[in-house]
C-alpha positions as CSV (number, residue, x, y, z in Angstrom):
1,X,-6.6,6.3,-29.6
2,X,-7.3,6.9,-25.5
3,X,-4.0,7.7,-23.3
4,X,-4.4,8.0,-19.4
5,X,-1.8,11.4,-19.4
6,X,-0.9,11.5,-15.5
7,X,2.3,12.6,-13.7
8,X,3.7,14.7,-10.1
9,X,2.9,11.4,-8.4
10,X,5.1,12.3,-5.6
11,X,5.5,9.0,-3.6
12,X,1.8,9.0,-2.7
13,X,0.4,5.7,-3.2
14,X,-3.1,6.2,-2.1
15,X,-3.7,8.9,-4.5
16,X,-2.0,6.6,-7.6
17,X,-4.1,3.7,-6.7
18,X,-7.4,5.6,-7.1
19,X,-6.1,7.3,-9.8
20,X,-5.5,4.2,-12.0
21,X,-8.7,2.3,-10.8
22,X,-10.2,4.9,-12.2
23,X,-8.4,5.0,-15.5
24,X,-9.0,1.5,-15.9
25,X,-12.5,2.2,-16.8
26,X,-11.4,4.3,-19.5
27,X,-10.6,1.2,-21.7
28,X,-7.2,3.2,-22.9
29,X,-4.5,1.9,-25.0
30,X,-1.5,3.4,-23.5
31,X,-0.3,5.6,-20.2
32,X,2.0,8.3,-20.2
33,X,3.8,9.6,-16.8
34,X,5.9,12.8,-17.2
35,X,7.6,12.4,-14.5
36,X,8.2,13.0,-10.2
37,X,7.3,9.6,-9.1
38,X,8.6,10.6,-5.6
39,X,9.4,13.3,-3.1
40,X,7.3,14.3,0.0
41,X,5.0,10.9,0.1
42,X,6.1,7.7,2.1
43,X,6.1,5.4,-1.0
44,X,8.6,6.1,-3.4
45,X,9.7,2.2,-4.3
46,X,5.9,0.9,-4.1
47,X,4.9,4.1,-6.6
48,X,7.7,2.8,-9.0
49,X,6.9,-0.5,-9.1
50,X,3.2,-0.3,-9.8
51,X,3.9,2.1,-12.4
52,X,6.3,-0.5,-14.1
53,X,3.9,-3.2,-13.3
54,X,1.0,-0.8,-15.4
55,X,3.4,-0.7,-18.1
56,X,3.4,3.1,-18.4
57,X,5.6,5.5,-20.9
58,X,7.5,7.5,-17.9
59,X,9.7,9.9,-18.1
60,X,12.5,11.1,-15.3
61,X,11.0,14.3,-13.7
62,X,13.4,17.3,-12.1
63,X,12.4,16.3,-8.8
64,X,13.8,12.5,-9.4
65,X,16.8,13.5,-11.0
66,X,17.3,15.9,-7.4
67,X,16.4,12.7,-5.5
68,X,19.3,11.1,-7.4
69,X,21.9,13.5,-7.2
70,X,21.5,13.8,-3.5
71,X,25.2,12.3,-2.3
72,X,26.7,14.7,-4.8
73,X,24.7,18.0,-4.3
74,X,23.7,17.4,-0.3
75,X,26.8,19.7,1.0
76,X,25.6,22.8,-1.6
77,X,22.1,22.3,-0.4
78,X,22.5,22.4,2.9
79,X,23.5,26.4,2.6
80,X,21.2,27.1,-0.1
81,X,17.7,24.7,0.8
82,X,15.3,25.4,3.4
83,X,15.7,21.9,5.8
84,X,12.3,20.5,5.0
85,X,13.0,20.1,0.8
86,X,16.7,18.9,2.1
87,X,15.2,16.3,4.4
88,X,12.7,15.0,1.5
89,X,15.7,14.9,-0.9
90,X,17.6,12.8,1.5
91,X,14.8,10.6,3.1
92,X,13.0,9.8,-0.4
93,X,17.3,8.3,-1.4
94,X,18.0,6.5,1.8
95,X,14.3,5.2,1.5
96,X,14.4,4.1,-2.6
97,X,15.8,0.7,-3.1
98,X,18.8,0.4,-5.3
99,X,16.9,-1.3,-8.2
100,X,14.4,1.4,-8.1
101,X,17.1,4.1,-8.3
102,X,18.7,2.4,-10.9
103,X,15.5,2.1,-13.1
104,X,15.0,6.1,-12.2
105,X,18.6,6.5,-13.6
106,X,18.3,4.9,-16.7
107,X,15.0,6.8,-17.8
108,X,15.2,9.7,-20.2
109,X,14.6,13.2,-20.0
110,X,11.9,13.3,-22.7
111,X,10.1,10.7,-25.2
112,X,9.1,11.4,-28.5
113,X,6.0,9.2,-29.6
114,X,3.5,9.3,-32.8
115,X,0.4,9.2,-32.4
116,X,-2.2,9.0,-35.2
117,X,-0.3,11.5,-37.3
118,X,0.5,14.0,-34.2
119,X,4.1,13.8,-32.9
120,X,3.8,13.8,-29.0
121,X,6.5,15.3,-26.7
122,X,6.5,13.8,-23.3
123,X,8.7,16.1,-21.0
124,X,8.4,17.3,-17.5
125,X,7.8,21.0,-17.4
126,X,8.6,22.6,-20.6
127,X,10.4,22.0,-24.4
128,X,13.0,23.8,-22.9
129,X,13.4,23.7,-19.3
130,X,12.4,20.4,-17.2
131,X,11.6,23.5,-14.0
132,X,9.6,25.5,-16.2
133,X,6.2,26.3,-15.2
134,X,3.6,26.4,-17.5
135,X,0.0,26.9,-17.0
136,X,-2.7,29.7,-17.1
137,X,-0.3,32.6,-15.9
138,X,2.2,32.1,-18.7
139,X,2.3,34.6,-21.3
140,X,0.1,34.0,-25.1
141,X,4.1,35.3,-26.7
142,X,6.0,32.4,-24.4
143,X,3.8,29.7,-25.4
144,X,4.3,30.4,-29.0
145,X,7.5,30.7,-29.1
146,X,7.4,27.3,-26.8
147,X,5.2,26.2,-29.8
148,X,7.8,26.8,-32.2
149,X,10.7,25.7,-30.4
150,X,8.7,22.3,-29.0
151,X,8.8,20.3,-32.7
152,X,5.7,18.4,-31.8
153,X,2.1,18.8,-32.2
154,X,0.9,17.9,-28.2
155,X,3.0,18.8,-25.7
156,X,2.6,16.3,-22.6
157,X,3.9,18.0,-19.5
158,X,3.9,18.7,-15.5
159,X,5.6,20.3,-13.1
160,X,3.3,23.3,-11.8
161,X,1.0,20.3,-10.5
162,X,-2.2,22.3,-11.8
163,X,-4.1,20.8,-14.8
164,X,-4.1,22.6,-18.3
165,X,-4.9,22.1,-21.7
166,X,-4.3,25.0,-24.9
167,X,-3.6,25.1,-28.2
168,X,-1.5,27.7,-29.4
169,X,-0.1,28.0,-33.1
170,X,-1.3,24.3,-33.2
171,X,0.0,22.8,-30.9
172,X,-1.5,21.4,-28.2
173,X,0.0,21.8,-24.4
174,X,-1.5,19.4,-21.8
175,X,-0.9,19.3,-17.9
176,X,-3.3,16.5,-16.5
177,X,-2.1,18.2,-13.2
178,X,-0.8,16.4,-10.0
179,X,-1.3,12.3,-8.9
180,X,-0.5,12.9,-5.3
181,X,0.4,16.8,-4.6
182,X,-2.0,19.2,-6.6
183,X,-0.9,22.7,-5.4
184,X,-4.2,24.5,-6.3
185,X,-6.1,24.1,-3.0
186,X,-8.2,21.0,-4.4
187,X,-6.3,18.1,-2.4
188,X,-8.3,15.1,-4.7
189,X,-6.0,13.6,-7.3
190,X,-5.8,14.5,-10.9
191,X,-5.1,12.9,-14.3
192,X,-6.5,14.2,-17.5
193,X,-7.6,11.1,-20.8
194,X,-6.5,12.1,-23.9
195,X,-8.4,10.9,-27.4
196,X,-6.7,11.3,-30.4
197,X,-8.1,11.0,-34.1
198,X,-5.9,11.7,-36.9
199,X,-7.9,15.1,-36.9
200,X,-8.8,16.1,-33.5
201,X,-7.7,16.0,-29.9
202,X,-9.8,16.5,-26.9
203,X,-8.3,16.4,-23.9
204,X,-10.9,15.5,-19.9
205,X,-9.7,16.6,-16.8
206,X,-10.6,13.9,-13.8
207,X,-10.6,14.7,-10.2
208,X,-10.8,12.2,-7.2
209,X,-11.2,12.0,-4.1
210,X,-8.8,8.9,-2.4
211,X,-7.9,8.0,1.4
212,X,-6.0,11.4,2.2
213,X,-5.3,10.6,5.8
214,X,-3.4,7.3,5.0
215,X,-1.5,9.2,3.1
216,X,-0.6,11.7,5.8
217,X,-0.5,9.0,8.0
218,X,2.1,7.2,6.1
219,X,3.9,10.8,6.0
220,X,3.9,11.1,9.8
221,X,4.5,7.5,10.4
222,X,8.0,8.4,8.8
223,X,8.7,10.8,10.9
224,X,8.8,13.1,8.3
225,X,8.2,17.2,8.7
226,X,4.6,17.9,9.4
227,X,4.2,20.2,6.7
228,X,4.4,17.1,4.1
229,X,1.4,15.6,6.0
230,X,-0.3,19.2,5.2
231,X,0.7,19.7,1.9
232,X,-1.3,16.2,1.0
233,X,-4.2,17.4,2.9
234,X,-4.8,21.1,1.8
235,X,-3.6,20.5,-1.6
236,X,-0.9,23.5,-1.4
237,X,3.1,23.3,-1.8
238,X,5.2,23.6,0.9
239,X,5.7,27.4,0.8
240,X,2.2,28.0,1.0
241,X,2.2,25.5,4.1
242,X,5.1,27.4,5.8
243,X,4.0,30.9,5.0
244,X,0.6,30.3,6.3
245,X,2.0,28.7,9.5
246,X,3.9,32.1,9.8
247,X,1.2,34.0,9.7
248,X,-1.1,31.9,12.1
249,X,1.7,31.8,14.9
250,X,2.9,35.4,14.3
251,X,1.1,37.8,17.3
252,X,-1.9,39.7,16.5
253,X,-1.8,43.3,16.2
């Protein structure tokens, strides 16, 4: 069996589009999205609907349920949040239409799905945490006992936005890294294709290149904080952004 195995869409609709013109080559059965259809990009309700109209497995990711939760959590943020990630919270719920945030409410955390013989967790960072960060840095004795803890045999997972496939005890874990804000310097979207026997799983890592500056565009357009606009163009998070913009405007020596 093929799966298309993407997720960290963020609201970028550009990047998704190429991303699943792509994957339509690929002549797979099913698609699985772990989550963070929006935040930071300037299409949250157009990224939702395609992905219903592709008929995808999707999962609510932590950055969603934030978007959610705004009216509830906006007075605690504004002491504790820096006011960019406090204006994409707010702008991405004022923005989402409320059919779309209903159909973000009413998805689950995590899906359980077989899959010729292996029992497939879809979940958006980690078995146990959905804003756990998983990927090259984390330690041979936490993904065991993640291993151990996950009861599945693939692991299907995001979050860190930076592509990654092990096995470990068995068990396969599986990042096809981020739709529309990769964070590892390489600003092309990225999706990974799965294959699945009852004996074997081999997991392809795709990178593309899409139209970048209509996503900025779209970004600025908004009126949104600059920063987003570099974030989809340099392929970094926001605190690489901002730290960098400190050290450029901060006087020479």
């Amino acid at each position: 069996m093929k799966i298309i195995l993407l997720g960290d869409i963020h609201a970028n609709l550009p990047a998704l589009e190429a991303v699943l013109a792509h994957a339509a080559q690929q002549e797979a059965q099913q698609i699985w999205n772990v989550g963070d259809f929006i935040g930071y990009g300037a299409f949250p309700n157009e990224v939702i609907q395609l992905m219903q109209q592709v008929g995808a497995i999707s999962i609510a990711g932590n950055y969603d349920l934030k978007v959610l939760r705004f009216p509830e959590k906006v007075d605690k943020w504004r002491r504790n949040k820096k006011a960019e990630k406090l204006r994409a919270f707010e702008w991405a719920y004022q923005a989402l239409k409320p059919h779309n945030l209903a159909y973000l409410g009413g998805l689950p955390q995590e899906v359980r799905i077989e899959v010729e013989g292996w029992r497939v967790l879809l979940t958006h960072a980690s078995p146990e945490s959905n804003e756990e960060y998983i990927g090259p840095e984390t330690s041979e004795e936490r993904l065991r006992w993640l291993a151990a803890a996950a009861s599945a045999d693939i692991v299907a997972y995001g979050h860190s936005h930076v592509g990654f496939a092990r096995c470990v005890d068995g068990v396969w874990f599986i990042n096809p890294g981020s739709v529309g804000r990769p964070d590892d310097g390489d600003p092309r979207a990225s999706y990974a294709v799965l294959e699945i026997t009852p004996h074997t799983v081999q997991v392809e890592h795709i990178r593309l290149e899409y139209d970048l500056e209509r996503a900025a565009a779209a970004i600025e357009a908004q009126n949104l904080p600059r920063e987003f606009a570099a974030m989809i163009r340099l392929g970094r998070n926001l605190d690489w952004i901002q730290e960098q913009t400190l050290i450029s405007s901060s006087p020479s020596s």
